[in-house]
ZAMARGU-4260 file (C-alpha; in steps of 0.2 Angstrom, whole numbers, plus 5000, padded with zeros to 4 digits):
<rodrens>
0) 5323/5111/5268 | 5319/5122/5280 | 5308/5123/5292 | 5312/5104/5292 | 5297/5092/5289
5) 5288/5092/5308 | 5273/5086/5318 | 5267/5098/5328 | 5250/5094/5340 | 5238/5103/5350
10) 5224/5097/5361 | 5211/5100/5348 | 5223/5098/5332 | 5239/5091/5323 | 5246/5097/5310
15) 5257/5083/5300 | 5267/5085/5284 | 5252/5084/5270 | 5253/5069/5260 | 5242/5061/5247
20) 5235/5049/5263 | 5224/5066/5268 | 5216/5068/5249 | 5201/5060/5254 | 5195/5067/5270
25) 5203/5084/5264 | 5190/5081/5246 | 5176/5078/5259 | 5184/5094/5266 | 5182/5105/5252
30) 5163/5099/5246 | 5158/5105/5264 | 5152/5122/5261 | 5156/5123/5242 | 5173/5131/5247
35) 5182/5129/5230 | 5167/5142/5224 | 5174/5156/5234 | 5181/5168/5220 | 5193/5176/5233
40) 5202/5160/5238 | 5211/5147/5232 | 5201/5133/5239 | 5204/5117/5228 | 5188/5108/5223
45) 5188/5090/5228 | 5192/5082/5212 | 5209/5094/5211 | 5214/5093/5230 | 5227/5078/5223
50) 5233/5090/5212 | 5235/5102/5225 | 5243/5092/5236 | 5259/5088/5223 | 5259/5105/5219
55) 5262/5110/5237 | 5274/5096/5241 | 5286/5099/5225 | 5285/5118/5226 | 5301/5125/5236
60) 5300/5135/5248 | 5285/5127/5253 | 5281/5115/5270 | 5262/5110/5268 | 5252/5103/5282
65) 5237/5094/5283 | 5226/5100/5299 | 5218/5085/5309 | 5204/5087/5319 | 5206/5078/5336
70) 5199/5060/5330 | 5214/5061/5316 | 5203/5069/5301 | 5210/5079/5291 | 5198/5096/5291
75) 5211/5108/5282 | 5228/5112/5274 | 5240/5125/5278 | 5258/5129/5274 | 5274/5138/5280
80) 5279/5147/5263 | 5289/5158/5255 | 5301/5154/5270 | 5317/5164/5271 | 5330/5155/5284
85) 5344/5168/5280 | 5330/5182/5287 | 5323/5171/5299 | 5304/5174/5291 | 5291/5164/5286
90) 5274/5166/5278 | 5260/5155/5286 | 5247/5155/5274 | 5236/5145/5261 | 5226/5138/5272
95) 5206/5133/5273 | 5196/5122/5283 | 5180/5113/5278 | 5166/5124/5283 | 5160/5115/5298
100) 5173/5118/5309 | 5178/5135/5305 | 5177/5146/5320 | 5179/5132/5331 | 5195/5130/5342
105) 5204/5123/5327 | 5212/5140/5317 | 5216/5147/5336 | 5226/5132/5339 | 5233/5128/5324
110) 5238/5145/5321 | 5249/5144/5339 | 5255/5127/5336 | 5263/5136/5319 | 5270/5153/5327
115) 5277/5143/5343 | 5289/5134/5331 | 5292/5150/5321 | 5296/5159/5334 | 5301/5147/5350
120) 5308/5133/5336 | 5316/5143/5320 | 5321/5159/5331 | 5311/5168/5317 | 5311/5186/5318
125) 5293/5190/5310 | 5280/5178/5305 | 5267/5186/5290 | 5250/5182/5284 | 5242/5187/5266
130) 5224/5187/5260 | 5216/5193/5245 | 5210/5210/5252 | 5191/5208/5250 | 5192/5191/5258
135) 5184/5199/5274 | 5184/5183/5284 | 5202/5180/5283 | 5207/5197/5285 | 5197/5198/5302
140) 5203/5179/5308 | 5222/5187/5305 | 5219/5202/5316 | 5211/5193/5327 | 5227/5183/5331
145) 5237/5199/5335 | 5245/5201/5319 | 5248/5219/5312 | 5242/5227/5297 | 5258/5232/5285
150) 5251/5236/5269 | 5242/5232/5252 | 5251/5225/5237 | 5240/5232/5222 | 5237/5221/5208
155) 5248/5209/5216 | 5242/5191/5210 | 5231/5186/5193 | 5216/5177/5202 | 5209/5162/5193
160) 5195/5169/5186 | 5206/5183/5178 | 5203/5198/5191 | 5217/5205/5199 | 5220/5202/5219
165) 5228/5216/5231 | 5235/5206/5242 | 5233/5213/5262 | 5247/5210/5272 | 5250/5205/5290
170) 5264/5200/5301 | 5268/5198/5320 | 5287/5201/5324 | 5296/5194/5337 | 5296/5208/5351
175) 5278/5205/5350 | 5276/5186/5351 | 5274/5184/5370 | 5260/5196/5371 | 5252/5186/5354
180) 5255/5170/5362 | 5247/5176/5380 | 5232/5180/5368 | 5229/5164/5359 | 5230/5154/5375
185) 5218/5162/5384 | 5206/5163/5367 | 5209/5143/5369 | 5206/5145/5388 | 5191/5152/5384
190) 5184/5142/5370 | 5187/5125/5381 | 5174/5133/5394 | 5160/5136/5382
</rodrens>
């Protein structure tokens, strides 16, 4: 398996390899701000985050995280996929938070303690992000980070309630990952002063 199954931990979040221990607070996670209602997402509701979890435990290619708050909560998911060791690229993607702490410190962190390993750990040469293209929120939270704009896929993915996704596409490469990492610890710098 690779990236290998890992712990990684922040001041304001760990992210450990999801399990079925997390379905609870991660249920408790999804019912916070109706997430799973979001037709642009694929937010499990809280009676399916079991499910989810299986899913994204036995699906190759696939190393799922469960995000804990700093009291051990798990708040979130997110996932290294559609990982690629022979080009060195991974995908960081699939990941929610509960609504309560989104736009907190959280994503900033998380999203560092994720491209430190890709880039300082697995020597990865790019690191990419996909969202459904009208999910504006996501879209903005990815640029945010430093990552670059690459394209649309049309028509790329059949969406649960049968409309079809263009899929926006991001990625951060590895000539830029000083400059990106300089950005989110300051963001992080920043956010502990307020």
């Amino acid at each position: 398996m690779w990236p290998a199954p890992i712990t990684l931990t922040g001041t304001h979040v760990s992210l450990e390899l999801l399990s079925q221990d997390h379905a609870a607070d991660l249920a408790e996670a999804s019912a916070d701000g109706d997430l799973a209602a979001l037709w642009y997402t694929s937010v499990p509701s809280p009676e399916d985050v079991p499910t989810n979890i299986d899913a994204r435990r036995s699906t190759l290619g696939m190393t799922p995280f469960a995000i804990l708050n700093a009291s051990g909560k798990a708040v979130g998911m997110t996932t290294f996929m559609n990982t690629d060791k022979t080009n060195r690229r991974v995908e960081v993607g699939s990941t929610w938070y509960r609504a309560s702490v989104q736009r907190s410190p959280l994503n900033t962190e998380c999203k560092l303690l994720m491209l430190r390993h890709a880039f300082d750990d697995l020597d990865c040469i790019a690191v990419e992000f996909r969202t459904h293209f009208m999910n504006r929120a996501s879209r903005n939270a990815i640029e945010r980070l430093g990552a670059k704009f690459d394209g649309i896929l049309r028509n790329h993915m059949i969406m649960a309630n049968g409309t079809l996704r263009d899929t926006a596409v991001y990625s951060i490469c590895q000539h830029e990952w000083p400059a990106v990492r300089a950005n989110l610890e300051h963001k992080l710098t920043v956010m502990a002063k307020l």
